[in-house]
N, C-alpha and C positions, 0 to 999 in steps of 0.2 A: 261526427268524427272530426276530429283534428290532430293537428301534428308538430312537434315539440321536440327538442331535445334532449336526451337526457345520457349522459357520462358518455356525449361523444358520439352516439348512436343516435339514427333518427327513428322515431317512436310514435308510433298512431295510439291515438286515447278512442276509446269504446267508453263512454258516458252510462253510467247502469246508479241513476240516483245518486248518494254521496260518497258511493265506490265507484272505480270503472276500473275496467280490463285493461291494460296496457301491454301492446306490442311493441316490442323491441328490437330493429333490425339490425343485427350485427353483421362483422366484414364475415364476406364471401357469399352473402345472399343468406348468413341460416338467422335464424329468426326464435326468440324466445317470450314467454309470456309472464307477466305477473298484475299483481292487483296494486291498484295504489289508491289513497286518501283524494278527496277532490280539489285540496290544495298543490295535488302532488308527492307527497312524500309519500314512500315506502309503505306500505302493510305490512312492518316485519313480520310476523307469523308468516303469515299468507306466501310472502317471496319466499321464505325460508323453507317452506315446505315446495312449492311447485317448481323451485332447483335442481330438488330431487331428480324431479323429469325432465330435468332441458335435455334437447334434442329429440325430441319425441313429441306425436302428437297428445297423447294422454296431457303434455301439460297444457295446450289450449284448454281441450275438454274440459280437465279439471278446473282452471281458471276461470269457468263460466257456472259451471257449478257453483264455486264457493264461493265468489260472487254473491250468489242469490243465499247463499245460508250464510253469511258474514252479515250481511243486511236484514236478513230475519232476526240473529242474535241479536244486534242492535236495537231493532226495534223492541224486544223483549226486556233487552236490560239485563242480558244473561252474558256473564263471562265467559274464558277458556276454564279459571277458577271455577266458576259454580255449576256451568250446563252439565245435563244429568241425562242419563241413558233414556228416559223417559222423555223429555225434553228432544230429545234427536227421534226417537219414533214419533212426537210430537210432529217434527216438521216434515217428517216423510210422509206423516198422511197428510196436513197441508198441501203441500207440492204433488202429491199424487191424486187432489178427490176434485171427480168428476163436477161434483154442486159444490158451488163458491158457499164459503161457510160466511155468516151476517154479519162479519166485522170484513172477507171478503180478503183477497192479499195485497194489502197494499206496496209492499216491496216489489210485487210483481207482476204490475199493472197491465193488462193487454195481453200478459203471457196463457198460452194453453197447459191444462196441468200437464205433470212428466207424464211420459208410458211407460209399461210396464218395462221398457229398455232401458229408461233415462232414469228412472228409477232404481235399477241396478246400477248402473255407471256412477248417480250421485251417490248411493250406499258406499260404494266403495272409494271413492273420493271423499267421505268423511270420515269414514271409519282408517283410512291411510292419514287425514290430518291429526284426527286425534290423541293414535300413537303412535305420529311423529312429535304430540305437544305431550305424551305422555313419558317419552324417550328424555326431554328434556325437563319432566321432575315438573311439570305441570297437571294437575287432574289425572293423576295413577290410577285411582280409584276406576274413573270412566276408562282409562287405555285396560284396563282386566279385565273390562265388563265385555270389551269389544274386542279383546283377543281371545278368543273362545276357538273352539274345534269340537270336530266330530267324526264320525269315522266312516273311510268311503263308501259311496254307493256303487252300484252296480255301473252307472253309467261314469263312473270316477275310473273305475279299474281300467274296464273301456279305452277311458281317455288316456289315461297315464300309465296304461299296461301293468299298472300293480297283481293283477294277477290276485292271489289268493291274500295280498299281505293286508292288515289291520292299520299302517299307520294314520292318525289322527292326519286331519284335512282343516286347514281353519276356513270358520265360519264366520256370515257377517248378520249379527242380527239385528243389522236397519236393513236388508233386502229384502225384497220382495215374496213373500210364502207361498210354495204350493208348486206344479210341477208349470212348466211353458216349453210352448212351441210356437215359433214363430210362425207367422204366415204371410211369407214374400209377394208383394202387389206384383203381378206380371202384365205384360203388354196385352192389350185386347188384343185375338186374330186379324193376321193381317193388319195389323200396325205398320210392321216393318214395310212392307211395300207401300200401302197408303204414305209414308212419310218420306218414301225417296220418291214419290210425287209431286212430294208437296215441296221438299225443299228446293233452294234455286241455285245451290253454288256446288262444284264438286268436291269442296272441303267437307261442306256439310254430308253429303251424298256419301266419304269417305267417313264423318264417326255415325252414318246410321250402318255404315256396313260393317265398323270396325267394332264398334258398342255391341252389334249384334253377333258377330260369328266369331267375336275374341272373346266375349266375356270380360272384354276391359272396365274398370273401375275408370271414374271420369277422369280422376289427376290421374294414372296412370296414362292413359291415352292421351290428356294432354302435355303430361312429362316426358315424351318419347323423342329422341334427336333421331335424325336421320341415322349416324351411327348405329342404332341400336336397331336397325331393320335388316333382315337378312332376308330377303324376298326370292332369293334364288336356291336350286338344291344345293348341297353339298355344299353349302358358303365354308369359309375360311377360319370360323370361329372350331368345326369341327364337333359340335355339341349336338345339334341334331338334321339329319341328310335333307327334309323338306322345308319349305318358307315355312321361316318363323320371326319373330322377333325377340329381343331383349328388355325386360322392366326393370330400370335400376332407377333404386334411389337416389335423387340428386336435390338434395335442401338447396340447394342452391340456383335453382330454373329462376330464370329473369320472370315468369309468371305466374312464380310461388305457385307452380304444380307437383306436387309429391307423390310416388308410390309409395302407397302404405307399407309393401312387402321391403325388408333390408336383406335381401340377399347379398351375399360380398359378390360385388365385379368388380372389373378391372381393363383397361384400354391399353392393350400391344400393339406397336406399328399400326394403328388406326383400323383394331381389330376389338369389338367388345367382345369379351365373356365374361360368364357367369351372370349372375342375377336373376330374375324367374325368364324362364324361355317358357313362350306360347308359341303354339302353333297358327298359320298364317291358311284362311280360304283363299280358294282362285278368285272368289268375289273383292277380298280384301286386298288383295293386288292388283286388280284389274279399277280397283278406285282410284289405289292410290299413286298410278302410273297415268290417270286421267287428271287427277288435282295436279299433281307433279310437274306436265307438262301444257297443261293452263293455265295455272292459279298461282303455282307457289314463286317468289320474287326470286329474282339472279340476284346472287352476292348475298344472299341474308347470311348478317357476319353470326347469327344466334346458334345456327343448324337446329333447332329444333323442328317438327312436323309441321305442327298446326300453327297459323298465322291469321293478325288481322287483314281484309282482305280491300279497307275501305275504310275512309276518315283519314283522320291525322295521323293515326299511330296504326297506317295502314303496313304491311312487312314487320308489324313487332310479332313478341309471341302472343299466342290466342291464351288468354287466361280460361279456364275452368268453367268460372261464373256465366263468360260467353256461350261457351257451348250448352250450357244449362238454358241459358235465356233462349237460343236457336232452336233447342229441344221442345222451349216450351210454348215455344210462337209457332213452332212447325204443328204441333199436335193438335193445338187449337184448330187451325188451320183446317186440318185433315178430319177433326171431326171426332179426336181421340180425347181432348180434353188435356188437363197436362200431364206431359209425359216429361217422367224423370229418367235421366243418365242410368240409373241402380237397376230399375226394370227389364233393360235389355239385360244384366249381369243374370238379374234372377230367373229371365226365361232362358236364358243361354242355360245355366247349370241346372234346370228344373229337364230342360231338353238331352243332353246329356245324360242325364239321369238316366232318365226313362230309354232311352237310347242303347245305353250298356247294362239293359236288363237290372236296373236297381244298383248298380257294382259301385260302390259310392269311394271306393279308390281311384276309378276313372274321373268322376266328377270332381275330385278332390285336385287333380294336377290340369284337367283341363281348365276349371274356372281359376286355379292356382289359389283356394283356401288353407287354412294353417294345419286342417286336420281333418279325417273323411268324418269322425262323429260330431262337425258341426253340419258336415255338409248331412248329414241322417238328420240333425235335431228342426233345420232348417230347412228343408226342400223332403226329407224321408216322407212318404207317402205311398199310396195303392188306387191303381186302376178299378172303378167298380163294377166294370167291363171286364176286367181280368177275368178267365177261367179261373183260374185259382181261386181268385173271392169268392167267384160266382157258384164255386161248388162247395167251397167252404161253408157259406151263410145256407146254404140250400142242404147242406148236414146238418146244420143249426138247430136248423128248422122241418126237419126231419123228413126232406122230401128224396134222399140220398137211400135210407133206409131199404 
């Protein structure tokens, strides 16, 4: 990686063979992505489409994506002019097959193939370039082939409350066939305590308590100011009577930490509201009044939470990455192996779950997801312990009779 200027911004290059990814840091801290030539210039196609998404993380994502299918076409020898629907499920099973096929990928040397997620995401990040190149009177042909629909399903209605109505749903056929459910890696038992063993600072001791009984996503915990803590009842924001705190979107965190959620807030007389409110354990307070009055430096002009604690760039903000690295030395450590930030997310909302008897509208504001039938498609499961099951399969099997 290196770094350059380019129209007045300063700009990190991501190296990916004779493309690479370029970031762009613009005023105020927001930050946008595009692909460029390895001499530097522009990918016009490519900037022209991932525009689309500035201000959004979609356009990283996609930026990384098309990246590796830009470079495939090249090697091919295949235009925006000639490449062919055939051609594009061509490179989806490339990029998605477990055994390296005998010529092997060379565009994508050292890389593990997608999963059945990244697979979805890059479907849809070609099939959005194509008829965006097909809007502009290039390859129409292939932009009809891939503007298709179909008509909802059951879990569509669900989603989008259509209720009984027919309208056509577009479909993308470079994704993935056939039905999925995820299935979220969770923390071994007893994790959590083994790893406020094992760490040694009370910051740290703060996101194993905070990752665990928030439900916090990593940049959101590490995008949180002080401001945005309401740690006492009845605070002033008025929103809700017990400790909680505020997640607001701020592209602009000195340590490029982002919530993914954009709720509109807002700061009154040095009062936040709005944004996702979570609710706040007595464990999560009782940390973070122990870091607070150990750990955290007088005067930090940032106000953000989380800080480096040691080194040179001891009192800045704590980047993401860092806590990632703590996480992953802690677990070692402890005998867990590595453990990632998202695991404490998926046992918090799996717990939850199970907690509010299945009721996956509770799981859907406590973990604070966009909608409870993802929180069913991703954590929805059954006790085989349950009564219920257990009288169920034992009718099955006709011992109920």
């Amino acid at each position: 990686m290196f770094r350059s200027r380019y129209g007045g911004q300063v700009v990190r290059h991501v190296v990916i063979g004779d493309l690479r990814v370029q970031r762009i840091e613009r005023k105020g801290g927001r930050r946008s992505w595009t692909i460029v030539w390895s001499e530097g210039t522009l990918h016009t196609e490519a900037d022209r489409f991932l525009r689309e998404h500035e201000g959004s993380g979609t356009q990283k994502t996609y930026a990384y994506y098309l990246v590796d299918h830009l470079r495939w076409l090249e090697r091919e020898c295949l235009t925006f002019e000639t490449v062919q629907l055939r051609d594009l499920e061509r490179y989806m099973g490339i990029v998605g097959a477990e055994v390296r096929m005998p010529l092997g990928e060379p565009w994508r040397v050292g890389k593990r193939p997608y999963s059945r997620s990244a697979l979805s995401t890059a479907a849809a990040c070609l099939k959005g370039f194509y008829l965006h190149q097909a809007s502009l009177g290039i390859n129409g042909e292939l932009g009809r082939k891939l503007d298709s629909s179909r008509l909802p399903s059951r879990v569509d209605r669900r989603r989008s409350f259509l209720g009984h109505a027919k309208s056509p749903l577009p479909t993308n056929p470079l994704a993935p066939k056939g039905p999925h459910r995820r299935h979220p890696k969770m923390l071994p038992d007893g994790a959590r305590e083994r790893l406020l063993e094992t760490v040694n600072t009370a910051r740290d001791r703060l996101v194993v308590d905070w990752l665990a009984d928030g439900g916090l996503r990593i940049g959101e915990l590490c995008g949180l100011h002080l401001v945005d803590l309401h740690l006492r009842g009845n605070a002033a924001c008025g929103e809700c009577r017990t400790p909680h705190l505020h997640v607001c979107h701020r592209p602009g965190n000195p340590n490029q930490a982002e919530a993914k959620t954009k709720h509109p807030w807002q700061v009154e007389r040095g009062i936040v509201t709005g944004g996702l409110i979570k609710r706040v354990s007595p464990a999560m307070v009782h940390s973070y009044f122990e870091y607070m009055t150990t750990e955290y430096p007088r005067g930090a002009w940032h106000g953000m939470l989380l800080v480096q604690l040691h080194g040179a760039d001891a009192g800045q903000p704590w980047a993401p990455v860092g806590a990632r690295r703590m996480l992953g030395r802690a677990g070692k450590r402890a005998g867990l192996g590595l453990v990632k930030p998202h695991a404490f997310r998926h046992t918090f909302t799996s717990a939850v779950l199970d907690a509010a008897d299945g009721n996956t509208l509770i799981a859907r504001d406590a973990g604070g997801w966009a909608s409870a039938a993802m929180v069913d498609e991703v954590y929805g499961h059954v006790d085989i312990h349950d009564p219920v099951f257990d009288a169920a399969l034992r009718t099955v099997w006709g011992e109920n009779r």
